[in-house]
N, CA, C and O atoms as CSV, one atom per row, in Angstrom:
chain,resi,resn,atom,element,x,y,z
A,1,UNK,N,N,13.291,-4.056,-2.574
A,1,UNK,CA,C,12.196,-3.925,-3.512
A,1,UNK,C,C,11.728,-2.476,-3.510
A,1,UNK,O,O,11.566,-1.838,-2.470
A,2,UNK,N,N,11.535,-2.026,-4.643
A,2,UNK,CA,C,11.182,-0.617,-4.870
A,2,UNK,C,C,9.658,-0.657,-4.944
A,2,UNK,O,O,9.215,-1.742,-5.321
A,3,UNK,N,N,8.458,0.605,-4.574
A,3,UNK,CA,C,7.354,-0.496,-4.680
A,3,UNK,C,C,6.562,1.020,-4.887
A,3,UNK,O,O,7.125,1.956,-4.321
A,4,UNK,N,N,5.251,1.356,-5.681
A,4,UNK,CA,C,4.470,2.491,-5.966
A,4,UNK,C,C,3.312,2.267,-4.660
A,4,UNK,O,O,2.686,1.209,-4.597
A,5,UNK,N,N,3.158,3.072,-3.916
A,5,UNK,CA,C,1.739,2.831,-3.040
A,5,UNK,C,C,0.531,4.012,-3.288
A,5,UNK,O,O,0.544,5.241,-3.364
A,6,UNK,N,N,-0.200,3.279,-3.346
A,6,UNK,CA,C,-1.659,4.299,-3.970
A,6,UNK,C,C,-2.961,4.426,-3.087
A,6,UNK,O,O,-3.760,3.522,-2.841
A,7,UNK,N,N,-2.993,5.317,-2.798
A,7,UNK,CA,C,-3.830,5.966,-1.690
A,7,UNK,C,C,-5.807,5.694,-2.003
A,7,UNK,O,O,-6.308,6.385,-2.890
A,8,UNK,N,N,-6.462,4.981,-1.446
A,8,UNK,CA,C,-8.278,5.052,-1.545
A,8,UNK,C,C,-8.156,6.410,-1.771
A,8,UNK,O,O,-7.302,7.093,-1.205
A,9,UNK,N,N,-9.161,6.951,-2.765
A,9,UNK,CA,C,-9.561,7.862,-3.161
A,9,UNK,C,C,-10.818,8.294,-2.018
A,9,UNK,O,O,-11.160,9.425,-1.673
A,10,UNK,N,N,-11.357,6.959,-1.577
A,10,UNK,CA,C,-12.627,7.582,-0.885
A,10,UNK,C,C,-12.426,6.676,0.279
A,10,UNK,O,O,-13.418,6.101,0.725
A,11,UNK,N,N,-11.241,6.476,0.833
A,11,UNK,CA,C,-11.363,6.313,2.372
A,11,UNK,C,C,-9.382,6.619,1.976
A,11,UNK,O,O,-8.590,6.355,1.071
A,12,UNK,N,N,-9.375,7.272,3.237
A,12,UNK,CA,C,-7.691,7.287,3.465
A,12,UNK,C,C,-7.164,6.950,4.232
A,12,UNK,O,O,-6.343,7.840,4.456
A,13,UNK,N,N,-7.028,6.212,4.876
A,13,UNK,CA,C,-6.353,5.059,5.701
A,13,UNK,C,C,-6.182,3.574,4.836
A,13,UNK,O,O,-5.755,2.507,5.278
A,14,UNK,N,N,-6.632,3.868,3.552
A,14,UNK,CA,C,-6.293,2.101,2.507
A,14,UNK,C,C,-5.436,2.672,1.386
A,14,UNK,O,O,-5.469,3.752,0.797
A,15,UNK,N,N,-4.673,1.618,1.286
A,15,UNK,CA,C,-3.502,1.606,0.690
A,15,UNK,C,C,-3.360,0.222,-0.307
A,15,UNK,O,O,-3.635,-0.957,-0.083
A,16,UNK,N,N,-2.867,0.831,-1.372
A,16,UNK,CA,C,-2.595,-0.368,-2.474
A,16,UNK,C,C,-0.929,-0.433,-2.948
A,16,UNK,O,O,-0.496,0.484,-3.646
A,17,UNK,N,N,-0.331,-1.182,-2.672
A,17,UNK,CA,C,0.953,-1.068,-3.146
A,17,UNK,C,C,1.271,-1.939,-3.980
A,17,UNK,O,O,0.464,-2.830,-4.245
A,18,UNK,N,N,2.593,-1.888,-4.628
A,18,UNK,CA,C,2.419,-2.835,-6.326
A,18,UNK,C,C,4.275,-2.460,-6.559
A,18,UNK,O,O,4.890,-1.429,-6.285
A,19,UNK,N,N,4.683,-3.551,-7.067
A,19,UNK,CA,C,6.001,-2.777,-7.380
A,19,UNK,C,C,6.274,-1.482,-8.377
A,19,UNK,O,O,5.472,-0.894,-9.101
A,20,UNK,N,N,7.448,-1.283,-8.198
A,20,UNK,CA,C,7.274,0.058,-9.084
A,20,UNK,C,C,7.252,0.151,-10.257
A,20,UNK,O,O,8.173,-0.497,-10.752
A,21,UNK,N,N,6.534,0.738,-11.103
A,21,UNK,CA,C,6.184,0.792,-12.691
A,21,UNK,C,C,5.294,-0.274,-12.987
A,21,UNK,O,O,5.260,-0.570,-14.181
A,22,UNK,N,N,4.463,-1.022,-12.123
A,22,UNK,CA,C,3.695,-1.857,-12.303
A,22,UNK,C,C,2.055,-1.109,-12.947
A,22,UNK,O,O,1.641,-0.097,-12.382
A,23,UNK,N,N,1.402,-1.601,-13.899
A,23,UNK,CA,C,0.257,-0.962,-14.348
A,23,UNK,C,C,-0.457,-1.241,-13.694
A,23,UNK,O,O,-0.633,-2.459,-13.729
A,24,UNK,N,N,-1.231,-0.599,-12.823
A,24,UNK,CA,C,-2.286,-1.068,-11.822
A,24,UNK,C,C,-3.627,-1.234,-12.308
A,24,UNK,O,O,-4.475,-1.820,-11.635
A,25,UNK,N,N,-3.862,-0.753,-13.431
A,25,UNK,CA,C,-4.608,-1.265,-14.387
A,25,UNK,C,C,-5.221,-2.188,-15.329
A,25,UNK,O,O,-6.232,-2.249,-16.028
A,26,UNK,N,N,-4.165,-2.896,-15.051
A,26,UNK,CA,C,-3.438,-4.340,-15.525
A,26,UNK,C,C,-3.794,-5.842,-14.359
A,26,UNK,O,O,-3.919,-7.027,-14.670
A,27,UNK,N,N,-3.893,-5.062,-12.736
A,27,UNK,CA,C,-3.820,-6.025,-12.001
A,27,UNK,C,C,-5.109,-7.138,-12.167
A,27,UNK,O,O,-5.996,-6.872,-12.978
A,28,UNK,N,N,-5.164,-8.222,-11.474
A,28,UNK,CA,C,-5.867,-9.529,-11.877
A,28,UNK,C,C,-5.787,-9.408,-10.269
A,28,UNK,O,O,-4.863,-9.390,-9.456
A,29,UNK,N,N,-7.903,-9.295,-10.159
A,29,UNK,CA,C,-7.988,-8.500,-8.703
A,29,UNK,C,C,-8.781,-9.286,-8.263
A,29,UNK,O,O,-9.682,-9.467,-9.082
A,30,UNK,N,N,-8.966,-10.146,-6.909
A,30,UNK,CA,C,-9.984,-11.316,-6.638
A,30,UNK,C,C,-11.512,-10.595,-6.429
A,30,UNK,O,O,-11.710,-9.551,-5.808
A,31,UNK,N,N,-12.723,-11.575,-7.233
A,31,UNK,CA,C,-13.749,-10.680,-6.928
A,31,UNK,C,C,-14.232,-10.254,-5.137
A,31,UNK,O,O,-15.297,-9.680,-4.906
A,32,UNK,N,N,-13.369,-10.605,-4.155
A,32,UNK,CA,C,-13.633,-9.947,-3.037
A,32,UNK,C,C,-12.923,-9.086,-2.668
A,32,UNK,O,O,-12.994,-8.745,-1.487
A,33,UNK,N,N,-12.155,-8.553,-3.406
A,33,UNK,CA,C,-11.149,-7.264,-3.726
A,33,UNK,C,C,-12.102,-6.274,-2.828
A,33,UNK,O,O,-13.318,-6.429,-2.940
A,34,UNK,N,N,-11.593,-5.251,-1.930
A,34,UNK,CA,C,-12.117,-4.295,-1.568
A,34,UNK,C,C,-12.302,-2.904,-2.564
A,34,UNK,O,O,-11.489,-2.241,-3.209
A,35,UNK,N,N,-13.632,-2.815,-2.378
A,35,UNK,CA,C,-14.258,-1.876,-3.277
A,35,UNK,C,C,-13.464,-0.146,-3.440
A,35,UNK,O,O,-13.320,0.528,-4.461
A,36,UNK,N,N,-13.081,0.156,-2.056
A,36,UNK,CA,C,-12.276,1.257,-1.457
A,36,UNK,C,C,-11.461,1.335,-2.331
A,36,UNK,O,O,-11.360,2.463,-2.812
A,37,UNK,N,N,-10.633,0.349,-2.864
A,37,UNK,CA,C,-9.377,0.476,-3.528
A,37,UNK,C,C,-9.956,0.179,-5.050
A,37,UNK,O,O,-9.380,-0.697,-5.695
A,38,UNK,N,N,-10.859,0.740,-5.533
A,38,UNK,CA,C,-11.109,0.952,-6.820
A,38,UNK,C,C,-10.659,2.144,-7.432
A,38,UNK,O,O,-10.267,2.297,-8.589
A,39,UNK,N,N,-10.747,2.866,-6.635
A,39,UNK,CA,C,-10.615,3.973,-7.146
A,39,UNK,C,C,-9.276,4.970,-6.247
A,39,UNK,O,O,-9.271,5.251,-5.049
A,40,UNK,N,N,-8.373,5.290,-7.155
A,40,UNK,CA,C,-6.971,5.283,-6.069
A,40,UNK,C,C,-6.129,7.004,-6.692
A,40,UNK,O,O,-6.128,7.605,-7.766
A,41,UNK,N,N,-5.809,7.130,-5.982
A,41,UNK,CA,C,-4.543,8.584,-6.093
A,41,UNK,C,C,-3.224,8.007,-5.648
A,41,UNK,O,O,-2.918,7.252,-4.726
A,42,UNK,N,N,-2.490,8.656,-6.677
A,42,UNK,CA,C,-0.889,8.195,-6.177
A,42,UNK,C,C,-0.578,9.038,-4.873
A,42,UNK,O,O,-1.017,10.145,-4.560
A,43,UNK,N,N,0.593,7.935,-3.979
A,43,UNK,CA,C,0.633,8.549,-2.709
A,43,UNK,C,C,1.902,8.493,-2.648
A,43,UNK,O,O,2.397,9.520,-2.184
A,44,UNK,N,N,2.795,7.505,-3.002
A,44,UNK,CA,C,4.345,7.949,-2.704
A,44,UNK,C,C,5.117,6.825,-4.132
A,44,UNK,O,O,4.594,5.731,-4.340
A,45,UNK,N,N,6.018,7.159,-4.755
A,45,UNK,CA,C,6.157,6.316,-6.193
A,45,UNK,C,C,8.119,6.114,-5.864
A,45,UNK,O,O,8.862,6.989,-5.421
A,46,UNK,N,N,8.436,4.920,-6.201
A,46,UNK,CA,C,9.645,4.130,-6.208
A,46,UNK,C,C,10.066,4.248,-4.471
A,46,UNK,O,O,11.171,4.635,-4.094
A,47,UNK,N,N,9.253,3.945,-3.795
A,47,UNK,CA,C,9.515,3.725,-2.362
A,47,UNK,C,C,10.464,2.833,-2.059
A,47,UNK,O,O,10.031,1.708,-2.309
A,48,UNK,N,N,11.890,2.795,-1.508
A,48,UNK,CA,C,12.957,1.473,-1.210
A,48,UNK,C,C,11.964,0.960,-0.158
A,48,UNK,O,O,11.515,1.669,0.743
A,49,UNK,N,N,11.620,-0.497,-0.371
A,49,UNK,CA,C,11.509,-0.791,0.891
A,49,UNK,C,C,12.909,-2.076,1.726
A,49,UNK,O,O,13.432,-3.061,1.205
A,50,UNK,N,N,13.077,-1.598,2.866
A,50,UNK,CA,C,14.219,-2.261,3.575
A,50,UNK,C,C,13.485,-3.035,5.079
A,50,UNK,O,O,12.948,-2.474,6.034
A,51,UNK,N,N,13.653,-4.109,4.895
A,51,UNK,CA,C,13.338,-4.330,6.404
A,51,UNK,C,C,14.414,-4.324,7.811
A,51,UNK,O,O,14.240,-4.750,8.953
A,52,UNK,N,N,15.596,-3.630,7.147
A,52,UNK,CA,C,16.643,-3.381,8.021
A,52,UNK,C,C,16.328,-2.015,8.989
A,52,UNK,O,O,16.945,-1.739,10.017
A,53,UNK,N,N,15.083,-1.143,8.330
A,53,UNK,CA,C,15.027,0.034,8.442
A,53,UNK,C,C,13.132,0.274,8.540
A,53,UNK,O,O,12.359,0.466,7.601
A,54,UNK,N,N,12.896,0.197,9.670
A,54,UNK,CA,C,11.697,0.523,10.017
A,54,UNK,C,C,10.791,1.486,9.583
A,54,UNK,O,O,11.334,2.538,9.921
A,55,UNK,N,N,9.737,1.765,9.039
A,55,UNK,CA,C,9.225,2.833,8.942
A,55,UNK,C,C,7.918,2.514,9.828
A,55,UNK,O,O,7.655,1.455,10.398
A,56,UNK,N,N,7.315,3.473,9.802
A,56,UNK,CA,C,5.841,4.353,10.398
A,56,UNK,C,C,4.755,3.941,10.065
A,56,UNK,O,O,4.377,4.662,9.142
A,57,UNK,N,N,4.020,3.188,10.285
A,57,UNK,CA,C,2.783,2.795,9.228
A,57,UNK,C,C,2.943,1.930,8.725
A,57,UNK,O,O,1.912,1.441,8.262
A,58,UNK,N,N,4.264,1.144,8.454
A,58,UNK,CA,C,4.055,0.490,6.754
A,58,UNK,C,C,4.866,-1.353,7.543
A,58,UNK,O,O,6.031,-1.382,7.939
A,59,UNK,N,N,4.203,-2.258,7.578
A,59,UNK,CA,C,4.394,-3.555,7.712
A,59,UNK,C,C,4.897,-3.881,6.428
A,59,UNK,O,O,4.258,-4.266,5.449
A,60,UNK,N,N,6.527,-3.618,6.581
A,60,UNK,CA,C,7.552,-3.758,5.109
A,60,UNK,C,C,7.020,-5.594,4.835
A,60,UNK,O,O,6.308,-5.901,3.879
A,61,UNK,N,N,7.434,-6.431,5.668
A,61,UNK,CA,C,7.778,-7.641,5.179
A,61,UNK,C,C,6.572,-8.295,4.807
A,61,UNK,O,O,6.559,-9.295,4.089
A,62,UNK,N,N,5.004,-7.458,5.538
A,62,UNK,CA,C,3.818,-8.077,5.255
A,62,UNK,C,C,3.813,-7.266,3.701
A,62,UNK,O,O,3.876,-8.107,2.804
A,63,UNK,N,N,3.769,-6.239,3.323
A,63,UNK,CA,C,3.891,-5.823,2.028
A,63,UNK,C,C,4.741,-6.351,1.181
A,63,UNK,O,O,4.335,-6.242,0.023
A,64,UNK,N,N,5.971,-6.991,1.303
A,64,UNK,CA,C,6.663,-7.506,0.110
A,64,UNK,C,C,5.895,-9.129,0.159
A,64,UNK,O,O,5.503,-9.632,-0.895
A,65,UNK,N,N,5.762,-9.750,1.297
A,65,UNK,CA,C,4.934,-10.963,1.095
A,65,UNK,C,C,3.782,-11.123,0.147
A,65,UNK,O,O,3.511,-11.960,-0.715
A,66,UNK,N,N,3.072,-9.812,0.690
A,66,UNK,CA,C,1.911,-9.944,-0.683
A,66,UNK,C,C,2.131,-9.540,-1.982
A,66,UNK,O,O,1.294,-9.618,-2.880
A,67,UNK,N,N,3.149,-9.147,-2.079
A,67,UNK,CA,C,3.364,-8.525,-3.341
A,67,UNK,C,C,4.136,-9.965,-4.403
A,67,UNK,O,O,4.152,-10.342,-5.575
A,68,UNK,N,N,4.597,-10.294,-3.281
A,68,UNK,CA,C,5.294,-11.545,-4.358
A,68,UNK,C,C,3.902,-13.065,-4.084
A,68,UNK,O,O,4.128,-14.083,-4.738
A,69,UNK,N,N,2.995,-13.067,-3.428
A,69,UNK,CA,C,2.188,-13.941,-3.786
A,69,UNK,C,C,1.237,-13.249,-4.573
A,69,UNK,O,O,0.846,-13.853,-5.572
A,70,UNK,N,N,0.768,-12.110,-4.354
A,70,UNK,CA,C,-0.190,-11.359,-5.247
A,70,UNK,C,C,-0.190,-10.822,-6.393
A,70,UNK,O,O,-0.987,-10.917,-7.326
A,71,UNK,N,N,0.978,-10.112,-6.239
A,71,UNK,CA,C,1.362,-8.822,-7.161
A,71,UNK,C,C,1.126,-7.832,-6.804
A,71,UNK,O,O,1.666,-6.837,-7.287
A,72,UNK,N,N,0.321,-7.782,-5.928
A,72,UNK,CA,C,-0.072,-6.340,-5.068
A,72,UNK,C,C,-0.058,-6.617,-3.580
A,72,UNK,O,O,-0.074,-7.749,-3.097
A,73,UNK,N,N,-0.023,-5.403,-2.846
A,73,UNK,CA,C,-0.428,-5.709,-1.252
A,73,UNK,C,C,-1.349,-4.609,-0.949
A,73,UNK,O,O,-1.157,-3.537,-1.524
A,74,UNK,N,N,-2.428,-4.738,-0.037
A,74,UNK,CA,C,-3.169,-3.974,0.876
A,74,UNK,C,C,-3.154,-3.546,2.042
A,74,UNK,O,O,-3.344,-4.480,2.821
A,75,UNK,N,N,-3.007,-2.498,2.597
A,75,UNK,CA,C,-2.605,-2.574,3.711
A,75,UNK,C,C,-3.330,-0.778,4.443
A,75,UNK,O,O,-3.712,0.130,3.705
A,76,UNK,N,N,-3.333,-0.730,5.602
A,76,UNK,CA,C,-3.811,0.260,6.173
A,76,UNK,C,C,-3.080,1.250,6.605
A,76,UNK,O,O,-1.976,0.977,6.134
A,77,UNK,N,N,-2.955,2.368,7.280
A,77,UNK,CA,C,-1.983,3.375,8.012
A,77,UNK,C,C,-2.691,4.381,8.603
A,77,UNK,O,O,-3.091,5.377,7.999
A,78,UNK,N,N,-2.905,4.098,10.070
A,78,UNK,CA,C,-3.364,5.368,10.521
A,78,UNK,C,C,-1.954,5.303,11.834
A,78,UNK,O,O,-1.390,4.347,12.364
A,79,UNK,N,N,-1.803,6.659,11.969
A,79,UNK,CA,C,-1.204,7.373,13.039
A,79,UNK,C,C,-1.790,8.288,13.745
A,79,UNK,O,O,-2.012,9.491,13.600
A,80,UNK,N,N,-2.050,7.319,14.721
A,80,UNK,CA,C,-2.822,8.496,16.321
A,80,UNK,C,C,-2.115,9.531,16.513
A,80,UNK,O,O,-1.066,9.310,15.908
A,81,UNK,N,N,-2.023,11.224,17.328
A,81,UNK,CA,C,-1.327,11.620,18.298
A,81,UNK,C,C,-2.180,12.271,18.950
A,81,UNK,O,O,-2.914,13.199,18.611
A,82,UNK,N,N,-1.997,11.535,20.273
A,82,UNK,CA,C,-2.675,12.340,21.405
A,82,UNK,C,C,-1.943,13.347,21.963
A,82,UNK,O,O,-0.784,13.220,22.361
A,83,UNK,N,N,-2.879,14.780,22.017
A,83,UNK,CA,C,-1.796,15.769,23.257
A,83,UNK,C,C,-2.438,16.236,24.393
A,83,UNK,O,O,-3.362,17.025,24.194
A,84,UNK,N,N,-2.224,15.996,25.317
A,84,UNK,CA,C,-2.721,16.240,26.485
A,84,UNK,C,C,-2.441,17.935,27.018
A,84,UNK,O,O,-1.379,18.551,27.100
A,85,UNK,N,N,-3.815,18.358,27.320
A,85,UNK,CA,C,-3.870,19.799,28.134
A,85,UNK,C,C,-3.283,19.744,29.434
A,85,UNK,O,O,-3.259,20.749,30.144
């Protein structure tokens, strides 16, 4: 699944993903929809996602799950790095 993910405009650690070329404008959003994700910047567009192939941040199979019950998925990404003196 190829999939557009769109970055909170006013928190950055929330994430909206949607397949690709999907109008997000268009989506049919439950009224307990998080408010954060009203307002969005594109963050990475026709993303493969593979669950053969791990990435960083991104819970592939929880994102295609919601995407095929939702049409969209939500999801978070922060990456710690601690460096020690």
């Amino acid at each position: 699944m190829n999939i557009d993910i769109y970055q909170s405009a006013c928190c950055g650690d929330k994430y909206l993903s949607v397949k690709s070329g999907t109008d997000i404008e268009n989506l049919k959003l439950p009224n307990d929809f998080d408010e954060d994700l009203l307002i969005l910047s594109p963050f990475k567009s026709t993303l493969k996602l593979d669950i053969n192939k791990p990435r960083v941040s991104l819970d592939q199979c929880d994102v295609i799950t919601q995407i095929n019950e939702k049409g969209f998925a939500t999801h978070g990404a922060t990456l710690k790095i601690k460096i020690k003196k």
